[in-house]
N, C-alpha and C positions, 0 to 999 in steps of 0.2 A: 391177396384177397381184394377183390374189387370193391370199390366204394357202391355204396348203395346209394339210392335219394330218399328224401326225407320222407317219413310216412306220415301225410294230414291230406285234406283233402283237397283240390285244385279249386285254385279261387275260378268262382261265377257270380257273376251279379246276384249280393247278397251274401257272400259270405268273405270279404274284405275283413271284416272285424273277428272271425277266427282266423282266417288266413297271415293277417299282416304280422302277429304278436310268434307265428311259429314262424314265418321263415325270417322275420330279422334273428328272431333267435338260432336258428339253423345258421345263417350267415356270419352270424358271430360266433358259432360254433367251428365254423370253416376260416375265419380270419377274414372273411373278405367284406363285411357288414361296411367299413370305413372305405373303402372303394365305391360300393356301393352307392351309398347315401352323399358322395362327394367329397368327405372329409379329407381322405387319401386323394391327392391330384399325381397324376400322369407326370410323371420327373421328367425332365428335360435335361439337354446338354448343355452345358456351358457355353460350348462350342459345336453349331451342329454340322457346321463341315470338319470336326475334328472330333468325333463320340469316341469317349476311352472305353475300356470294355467293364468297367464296373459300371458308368451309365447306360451303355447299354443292357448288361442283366440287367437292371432297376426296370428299364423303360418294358424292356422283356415281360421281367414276373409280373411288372403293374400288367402287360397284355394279357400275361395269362392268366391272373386272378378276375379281370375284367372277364375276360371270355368264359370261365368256369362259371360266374355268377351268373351271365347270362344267361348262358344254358339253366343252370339251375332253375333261377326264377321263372323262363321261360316252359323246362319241365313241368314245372308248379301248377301250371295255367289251363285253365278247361279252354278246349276248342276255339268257342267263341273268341275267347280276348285273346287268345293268338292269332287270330285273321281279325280283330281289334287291331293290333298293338302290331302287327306285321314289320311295318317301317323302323321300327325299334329295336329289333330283336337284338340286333351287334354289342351293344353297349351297353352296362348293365342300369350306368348313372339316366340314360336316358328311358330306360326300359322303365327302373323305380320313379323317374318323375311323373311318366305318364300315370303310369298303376295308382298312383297318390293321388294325381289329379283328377281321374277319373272316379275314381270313390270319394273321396271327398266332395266334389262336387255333389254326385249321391245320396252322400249321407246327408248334406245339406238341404236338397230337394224334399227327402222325406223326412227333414225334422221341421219343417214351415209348420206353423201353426200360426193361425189369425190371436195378436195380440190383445189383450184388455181396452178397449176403447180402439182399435183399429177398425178403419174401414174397410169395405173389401176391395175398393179400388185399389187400396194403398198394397194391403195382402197382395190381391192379384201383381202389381207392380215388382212386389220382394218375388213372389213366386219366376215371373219373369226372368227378373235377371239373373234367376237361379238355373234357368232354363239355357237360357243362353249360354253363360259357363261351361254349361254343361255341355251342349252344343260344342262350344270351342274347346273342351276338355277332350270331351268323343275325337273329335276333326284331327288333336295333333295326335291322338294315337294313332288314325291313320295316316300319318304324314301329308295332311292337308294343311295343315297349322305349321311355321315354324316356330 
């Protein structure tokens, strides 16, 4: 039986906060959540002019669990943030950093609010540098940023 993808709806600017709580949970339904997010690091040889073949399975399935989340999460993905997020696609650790940073950022920008006895110079100034992030957030999903 063929594996299906998951059924929710593909992130677009603005829906990050439905999107993000169903595919970590999917990915942990698939086992690969800890790859993902970095926890699981890429095994190495001992000896890499000398790989026994149980490090190389290791190095292996770390490949192909890497590659299945990628695809997945990039399944996941409206249009947009796929020709976003382009220079990412290979990797899943790099795919979910960007995906973070870029909502985050986001969410950030539209939760400013001018504080109790804030000026608006000062506002404009937080807004700014929220702007900018955001800027550099956008920039490395397209592989402008490293």
């Amino acid at each position: 039986m063929p594996e299906s993808l998951p059924k929710f709806a593909a992130l677009k600017i603005g829906g990050f906060a439905a999107w993000e709580p169903q595919i970590i949970a999917y990915l942990r339904f698939k086992g690969w959540f800890n790859i993902v997010n970095g926890t699981t690091k890429k095994p190495t040889a001992k000896d890499p002019k000398a790989v026994t073949k149980d490090e190389q399975d290791a190095i292996d399935n770390w490949d192909d669990i890497n590659q299945r989340a990628a695809g997945t999460i990039t399944l996941t993905l409206a249009p947009e943030e796929v020709a976003a997020l382009r220079a990412l696609l290979d990797t899943a650790i790099a795919l979910w950093t960007a995906i973070k940073a870029r909502y985050n950022a986001w969410y950030e920008f539209f939760s400013l609010r001018l504080a109790p006895g804030e000026t608006l110079d000062v506002f404009a100034g937080r807004a700014q540098e929220v702007i900018v992030e955001q800027v550099k957030a956008s920039a490395m999903g397209e592989g402008q940023l490293s």
